[in-house]
Each structure stands twice: as structure tokens, then as C-alpha cells.
C-alpha positions as CSV (number, residue, x, y, z in Angstrom):
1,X,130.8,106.9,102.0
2,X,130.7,106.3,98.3
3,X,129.4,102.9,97.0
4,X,131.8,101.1,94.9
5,X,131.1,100.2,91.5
6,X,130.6,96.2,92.4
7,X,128.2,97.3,94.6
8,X,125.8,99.0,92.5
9,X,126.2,96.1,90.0
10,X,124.9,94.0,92.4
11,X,122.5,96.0,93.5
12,X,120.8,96.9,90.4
13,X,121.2,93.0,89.4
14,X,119.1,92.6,92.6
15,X,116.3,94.5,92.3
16,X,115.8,93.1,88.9
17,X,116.0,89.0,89.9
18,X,114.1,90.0,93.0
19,X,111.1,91.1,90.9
20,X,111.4,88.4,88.8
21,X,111.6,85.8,91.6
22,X,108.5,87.6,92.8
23,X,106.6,87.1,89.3
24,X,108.2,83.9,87.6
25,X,109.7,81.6,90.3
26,X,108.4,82.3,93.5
27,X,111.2,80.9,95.8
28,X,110.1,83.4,98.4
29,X,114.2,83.3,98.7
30,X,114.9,86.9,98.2
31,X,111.9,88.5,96.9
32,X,110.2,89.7,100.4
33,X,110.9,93.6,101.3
34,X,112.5,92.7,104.2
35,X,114.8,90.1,103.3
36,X,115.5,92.9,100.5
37,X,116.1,95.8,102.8
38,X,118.5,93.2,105.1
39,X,120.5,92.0,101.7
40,X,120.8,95.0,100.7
41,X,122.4,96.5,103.6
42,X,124.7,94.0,104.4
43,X,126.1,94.4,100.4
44,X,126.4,98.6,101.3
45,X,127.7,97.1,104.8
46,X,124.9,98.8,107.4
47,X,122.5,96.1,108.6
48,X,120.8,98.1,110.7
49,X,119.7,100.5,108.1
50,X,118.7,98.0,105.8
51,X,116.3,95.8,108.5
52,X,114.6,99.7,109.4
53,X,113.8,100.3,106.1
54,X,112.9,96.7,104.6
55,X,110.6,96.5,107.5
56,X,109.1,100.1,107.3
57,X,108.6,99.4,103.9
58,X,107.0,96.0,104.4
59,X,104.5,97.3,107.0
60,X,103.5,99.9,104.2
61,X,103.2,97.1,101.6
62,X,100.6,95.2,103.7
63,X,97.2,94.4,102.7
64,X,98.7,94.9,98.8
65,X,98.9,92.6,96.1
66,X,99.1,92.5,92.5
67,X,95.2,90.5,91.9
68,X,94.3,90.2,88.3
69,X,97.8,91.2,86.8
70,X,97.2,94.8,88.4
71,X,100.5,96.8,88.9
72,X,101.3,98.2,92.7
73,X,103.9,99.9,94.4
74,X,107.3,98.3,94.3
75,X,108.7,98.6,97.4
76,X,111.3,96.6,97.1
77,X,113.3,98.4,94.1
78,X,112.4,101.2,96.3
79,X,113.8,99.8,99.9
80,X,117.1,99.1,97.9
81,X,117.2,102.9,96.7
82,X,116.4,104.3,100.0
83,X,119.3,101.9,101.7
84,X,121.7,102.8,99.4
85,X,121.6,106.8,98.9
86,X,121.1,106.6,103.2
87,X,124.3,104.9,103.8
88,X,126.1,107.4,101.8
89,X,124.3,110.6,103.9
90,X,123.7,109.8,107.7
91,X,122.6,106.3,107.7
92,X,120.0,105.3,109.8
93,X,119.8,109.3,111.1
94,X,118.4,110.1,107.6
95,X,116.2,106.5,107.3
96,X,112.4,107.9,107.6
97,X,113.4,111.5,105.7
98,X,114.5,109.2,102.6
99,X,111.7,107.1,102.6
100,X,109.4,109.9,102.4
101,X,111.8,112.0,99.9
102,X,113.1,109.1,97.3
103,X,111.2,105.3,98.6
104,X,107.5,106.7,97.7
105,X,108.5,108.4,94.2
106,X,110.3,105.6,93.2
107,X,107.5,103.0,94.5
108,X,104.8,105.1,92.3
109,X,107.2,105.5,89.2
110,X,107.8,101.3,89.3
111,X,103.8,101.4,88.4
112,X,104.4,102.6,84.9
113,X,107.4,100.7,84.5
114,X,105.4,97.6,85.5
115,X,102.8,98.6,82.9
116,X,105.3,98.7,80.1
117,X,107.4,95.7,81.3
118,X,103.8,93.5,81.2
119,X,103.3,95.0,77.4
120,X,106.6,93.7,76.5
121,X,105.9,90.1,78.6
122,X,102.4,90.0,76.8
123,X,103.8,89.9,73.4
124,X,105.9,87.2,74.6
125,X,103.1,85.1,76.2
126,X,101.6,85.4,72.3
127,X,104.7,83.9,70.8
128,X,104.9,81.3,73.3
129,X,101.0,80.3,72.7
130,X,101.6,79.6,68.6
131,X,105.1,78.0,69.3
132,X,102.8,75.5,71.7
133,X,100.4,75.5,68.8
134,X,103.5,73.9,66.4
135,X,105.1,72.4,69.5
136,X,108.5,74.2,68.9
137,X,109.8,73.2,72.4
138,X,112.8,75.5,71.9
139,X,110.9,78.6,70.7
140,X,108.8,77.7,74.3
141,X,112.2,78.0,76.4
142,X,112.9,80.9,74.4
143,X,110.1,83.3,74.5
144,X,110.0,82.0,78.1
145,X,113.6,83.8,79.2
146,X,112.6,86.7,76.6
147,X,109.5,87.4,78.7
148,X,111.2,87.3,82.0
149,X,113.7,90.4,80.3
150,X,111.4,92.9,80.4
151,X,110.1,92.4,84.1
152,X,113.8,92.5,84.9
153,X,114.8,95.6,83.3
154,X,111.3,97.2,84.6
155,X,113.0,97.0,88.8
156,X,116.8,97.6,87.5
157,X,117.2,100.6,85.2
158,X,114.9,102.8,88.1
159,X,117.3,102.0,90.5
160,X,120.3,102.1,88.3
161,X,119.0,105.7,87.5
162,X,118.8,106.1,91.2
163,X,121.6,105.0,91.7
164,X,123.7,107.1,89.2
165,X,122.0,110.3,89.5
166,X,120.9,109.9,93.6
167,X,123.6,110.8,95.5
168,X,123.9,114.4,93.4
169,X,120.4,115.1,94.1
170,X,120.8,114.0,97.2
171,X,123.3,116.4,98.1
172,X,121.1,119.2,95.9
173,X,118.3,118.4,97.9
174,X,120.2,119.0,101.4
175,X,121.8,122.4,100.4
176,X,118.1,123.9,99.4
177,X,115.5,122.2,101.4
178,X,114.6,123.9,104.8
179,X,114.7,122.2,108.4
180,X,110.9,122.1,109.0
181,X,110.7,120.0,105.8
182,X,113.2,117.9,106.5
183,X,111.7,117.2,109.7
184,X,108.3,117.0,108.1
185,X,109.7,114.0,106.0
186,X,111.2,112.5,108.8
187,X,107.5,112.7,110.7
188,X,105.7,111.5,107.6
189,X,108.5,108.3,107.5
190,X,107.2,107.5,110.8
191,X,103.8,107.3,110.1
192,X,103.2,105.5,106.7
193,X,103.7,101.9,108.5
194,X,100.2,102.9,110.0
195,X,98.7,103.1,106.4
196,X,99.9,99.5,105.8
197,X,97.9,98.2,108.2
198,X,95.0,100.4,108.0
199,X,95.3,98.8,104.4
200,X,95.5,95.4,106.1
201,X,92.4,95.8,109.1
202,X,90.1,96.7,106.0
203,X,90.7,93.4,104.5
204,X,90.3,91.7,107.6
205,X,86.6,90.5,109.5
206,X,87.9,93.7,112.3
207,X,84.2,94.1,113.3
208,X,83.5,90.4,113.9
209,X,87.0,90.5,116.3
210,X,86.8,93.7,117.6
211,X,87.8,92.8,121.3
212,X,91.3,91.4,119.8
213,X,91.9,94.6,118.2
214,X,91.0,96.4,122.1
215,X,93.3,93.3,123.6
216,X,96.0,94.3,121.4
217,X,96.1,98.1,122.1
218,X,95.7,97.4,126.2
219,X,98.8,95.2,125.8
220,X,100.6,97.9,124.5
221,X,99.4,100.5,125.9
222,X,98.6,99.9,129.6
223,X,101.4,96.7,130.4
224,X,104.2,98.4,128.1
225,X,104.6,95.2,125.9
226,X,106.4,95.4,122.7
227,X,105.3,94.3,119.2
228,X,107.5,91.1,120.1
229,X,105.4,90.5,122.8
230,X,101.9,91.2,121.4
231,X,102.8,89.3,118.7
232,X,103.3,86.0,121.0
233,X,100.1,86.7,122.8
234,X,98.5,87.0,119.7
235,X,100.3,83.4,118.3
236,X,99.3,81.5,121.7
237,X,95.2,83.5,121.6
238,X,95.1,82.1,118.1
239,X,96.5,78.4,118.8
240,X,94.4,78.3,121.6
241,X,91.0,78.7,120.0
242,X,92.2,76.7,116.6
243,X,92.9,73.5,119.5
244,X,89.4,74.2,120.8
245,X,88.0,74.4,117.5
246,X,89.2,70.7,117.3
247,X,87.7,69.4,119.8
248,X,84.2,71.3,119.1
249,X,84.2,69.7,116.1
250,X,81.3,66.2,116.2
251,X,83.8,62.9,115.0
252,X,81.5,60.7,112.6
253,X,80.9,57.6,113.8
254,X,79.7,54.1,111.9
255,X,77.7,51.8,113.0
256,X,76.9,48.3,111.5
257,X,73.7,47.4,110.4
258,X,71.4,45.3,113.4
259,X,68.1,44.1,113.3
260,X,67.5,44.3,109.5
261,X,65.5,41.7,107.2
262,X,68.3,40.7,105.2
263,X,70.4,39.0,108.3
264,X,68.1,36.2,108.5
């Protein structure tokens, strides 16, 4: 399978206005990984591939968020990489190998392209501070959309790159790279989620709610549930003790004044 040119246009138009959704509007529409990964492979036409790897990717982006104006993995410029060069080679077969091979690279490189795209917005932010200062209302609206350009082209020219150049290294990489690695990347795929929510627990008061974490793994592990299942255990556990919470909690009363010297 070879994407068609409309497709990488819209693609590479994605994983800019995602990112910028993400930093400017915040329609939470389109800019979570796996809403990504599952637009994304409907446009190269596997759904399947695109919910695995949105949602492996999402689990590895847990516990992360860009605090302070820090720069972090992009994982969704990366999901839309991985989904794309896998539907050309094997499909969901070649998923995990891809993530490990082309999704993490591409997540790190977005870092420096981050950097450099919030240089190029912070200049902006500086014209748009004077032009307040004269109350140019125009110069405001445009510095505004100037400052949105760079964090656009920061997601789309990596996987427009990728895109162009990906499926020749991809077909480099499977003429020279041995089995055992190959299975080694598709090992290390299945693994990273587990750093997402190691990432995750550390954030979270674990020690205080230990015996959730042990209800949890016996759920799994001993009756056979699924993640579905835990995770509706888990929803009725926390309802539960947030309706008993309720109740626990003393109602103020008010009572009028009796028996003082003013009623006579």
C-alpha cells in the first residue's frame, strides 16, 4: 500500500492543527493521542491500527504534561507517523516494532522542535504585548495567528519528513536489520505502556491506597477480568465511597435566637 498524495496532505495538516488545538484552543476535539491514532487510521483506511497505536501511545504519555511551558514528547505527531509508514508494511503485524523503531525518535526529536517553535511564538507574544500597549486591535489578531504558525509547522514538517523519506527507510531498515532485533522492538513495543503508568502511580497518593492497587491486580489476575472490567469496578469502588463521603459530611444547621435580653 502506498498513501496517496491527499492523504499525506491531510495528514501532515493534522498533526500540525492538532498541536495547535492542544496549545491555543483547547477543543479537546482532536488533539487527544487516541482520537489521533483513530483519525488517523481511518484517513490511511485501517482502524484497527490506528486505535492500537493511539492507545499504546496514550498509555505511554500518562502522568506527562507540559507544566511551566516545558516541552515533552509528542506523541501524537508521532502516533500519526507510526500509523502511517505501518499501514504501508504489515499493518497491525508490524504495530509495536514501529513504535519502538520510528514513534520514540520522532517523540524525542518533537522536543527540540517544540523549543524552537516557542522561540518563534515568544517573539510574537512581545509584539502582541506593545501592540496592547497602543491598542492596535488588528496588530493583536495578527501577531495572534503569526504565533500560532510556528507551533504548527513545529508537529507538521517532522512528519512531512517522515512521511516523505519513511517508507524508503523503512524498506532499508527491513533488508539489513536481523530477526532478534526485530523481535526485540516488537517486545520493547509491548512494554512501554507500563512506563506510562509507572509515570502515572508516582504522581498518585499509591501508598495511602495501596489495597486498590492489590484489588486491582487480584481482579486481573486470579478472576481473569479484563481492563474493561477492572475499570468498572474501579468506577462503581470510587462512586461508592464519594456517596458515603456525602453523607459523612455534618449539614449546618441554624437556629434562631431564644431566651436573649433583647426579646423583651
Amino acid at each position: 500500500m502506498i498513501l496517496e498524495v491527499w492523504q499525506i496532505i491531510i495528514l501532515v495538516l493534522f498533526a500540525g492543527l492538532s498541536y495547535v488545538d492542544a496549545m491555543s484552543f483547547m477543543t479537546g476535539a482532536y488533539h487527544n493521542v487516541v482520537l489521533t491514532g483513530i483519525i488517523t487510521g481511518l484517513v490511511v483506511g485501517d482502524f484497527e491500527l490506528g486505535l492500537i497505536v493511539g492507545g499504546t501511545f496514550q498509555l505511554l504519555a500518562l502522568g506527562m504534561a507540559a507544566i511551566g511551558g516545558s516541552s515533552i514528547p509528542e506523541y501524537r505527531s508521532a502516533a500519526i507517523l507510526v500509523i502511517a509508514l505501518a499501514s504501508m508494511h504489515g499493518g497491525v503485524d508490524v504495530a509495536q516494532e514501529y513504535i519502538v523503531t520510528f514513534g520514540i525518535p520522532v517523540a524525542a526529536f518533537t522536543i527540540q522542535m517544540d523549543v524552537i517553535a516557542k522561540m518563534c511564538n515568544s517573539f510574537f507574544q512581545g509584539r502582541i504585548d506593545q501592540a496592547v500597549a497602543n491598542r492596535d486591535l488588528n496588530k493583536i489578531r495578527m501577531f495572534n495567528v503569526c504565533g500560532a504558525i510556528p507551533l504548527f509547522l513545529g508537529r507538521a514538517i517532522p512528519v512531512a519528513l517522515g512521511l516523505i523519506i519513511g517508507p524508503s527507510l523503512v524498506t532499508l531498515l527491513n533488508d539489513y536489520t536481523p530477526i532478534w532485533l526485530i523481535n526485540g522492538f516488537k517486545i520493547a513495543g509491548g512494554v512501554l505502556p507500563i512506563v506510562g503508568f509507572v509515570v502515572l502511580l508516582k504522581y498518585l497518593p499509591t501508598k495511602e491506597n495501596f489495597h486498590f492497587v492489590i484489588l486491582g491486580f487480584a481482579l486481573s489476575a486470579l478472576f481473569g477480568l479484563t481492563t474493561l472490567g477492572v475499570a468498572i469496578v474501579g468506577a462503581v469502588v470510587a462512586v461508592t465511597i464519594y456517596k458515603n463521603s456525602l453523607e459523612a459530611t455534618p449539614q449546618a444547621t441554624f437556629t434562631g435566637l431564644e431566651g436573649d435580653d433583647y426579646d423583651e
